[in-house]
N, C-alpha and C positions, 0 to 999 in steps of 0.2 A: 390179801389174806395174811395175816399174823401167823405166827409159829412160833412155839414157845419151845422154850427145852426144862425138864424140871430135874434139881435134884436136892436128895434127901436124906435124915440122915436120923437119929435115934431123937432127936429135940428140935429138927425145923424141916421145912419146905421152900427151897425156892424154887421162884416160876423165873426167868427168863427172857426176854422177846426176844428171838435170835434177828431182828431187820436192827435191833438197835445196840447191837455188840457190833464195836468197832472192830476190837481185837480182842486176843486169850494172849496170857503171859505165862510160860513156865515157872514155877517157883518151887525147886524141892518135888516133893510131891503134892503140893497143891499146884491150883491154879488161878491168876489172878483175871478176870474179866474186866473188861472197862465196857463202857458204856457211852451214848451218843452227848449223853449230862454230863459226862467225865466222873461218871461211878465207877467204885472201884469195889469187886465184889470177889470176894476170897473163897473158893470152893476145895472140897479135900478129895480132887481128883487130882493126875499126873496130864501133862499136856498129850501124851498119844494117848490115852484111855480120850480124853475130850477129842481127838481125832478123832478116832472111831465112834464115839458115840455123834458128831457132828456128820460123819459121812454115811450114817443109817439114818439121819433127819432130810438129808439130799432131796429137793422136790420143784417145783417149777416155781417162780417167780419167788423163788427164795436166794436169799445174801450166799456168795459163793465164797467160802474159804478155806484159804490158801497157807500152807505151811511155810513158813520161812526161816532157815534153818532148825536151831534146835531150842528156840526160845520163844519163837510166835507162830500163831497162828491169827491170819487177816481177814476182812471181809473188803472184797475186793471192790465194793462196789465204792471202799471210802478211800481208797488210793488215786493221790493228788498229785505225788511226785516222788521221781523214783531217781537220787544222784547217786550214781556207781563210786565216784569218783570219791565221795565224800563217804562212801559208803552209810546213807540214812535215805529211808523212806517217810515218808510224810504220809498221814491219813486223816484226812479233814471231810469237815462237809462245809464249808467254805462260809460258815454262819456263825455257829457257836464254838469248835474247839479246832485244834489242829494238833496231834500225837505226832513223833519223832522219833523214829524207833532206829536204832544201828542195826546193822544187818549185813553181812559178808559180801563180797563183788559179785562173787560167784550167786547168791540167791536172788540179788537185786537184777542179775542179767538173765535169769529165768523169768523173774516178773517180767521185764522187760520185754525181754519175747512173745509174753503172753501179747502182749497190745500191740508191737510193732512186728508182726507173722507176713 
């Protein structure tokens, strides 16, 4: 089952599919989405307002994500590899793209926890 997220604003609509957002990028106050095509989709919210509006969409067989420090937010389902050391995490679907995001030791050894408990 699909799930969309929508938002809107005085002159447009956009729809969403939240299974095909890889990640969310802080930017200022907006925020920048990427996508599974490697779209890159510019919205005029802040990265915690799209936290909170993503942890009110919370539902079962939906993409899980995950805050990673104060610049992303991931969808966990596309994390490929997580190097402390180098401090970057990698999100790929192993076909079409692979993203390379920096990310502090400290947030990478949280991820990390997640999967290695």
């Amino acid at each position: 089952m699909e799930k969309w997220i929508y938002f809107q604003n005085r002159d447009e609509l956009l729809r969403v599919n939240l299974q095909k957002v890889v990640y969310f990028e802080a930017d200022g106050n907006y925020t920048n989405i990427y996508t599974v095509n490697t779209m890159k989709i510019v919205v005029g919210m802040n990265l915690s307002n799209m936290q909170q509006m993503l942890s009110r969409q919370t539902q079962e067989n939906m993409p899980v994500f995950m805050r990673i420090g104060k610049k992303y937010i991931v969808n966990t389902n596309f994390i490929c590899q997580i190097h402390i050391a180098k401090q970057k995490l990698v999100l790929s679907d192993f076909e079409r793209f692979a993203f390379t995001l920096p990310a502090s030791k400290e947030a990478l050894k949280t991820v990390k926890e997640m999967y290695v408990s």
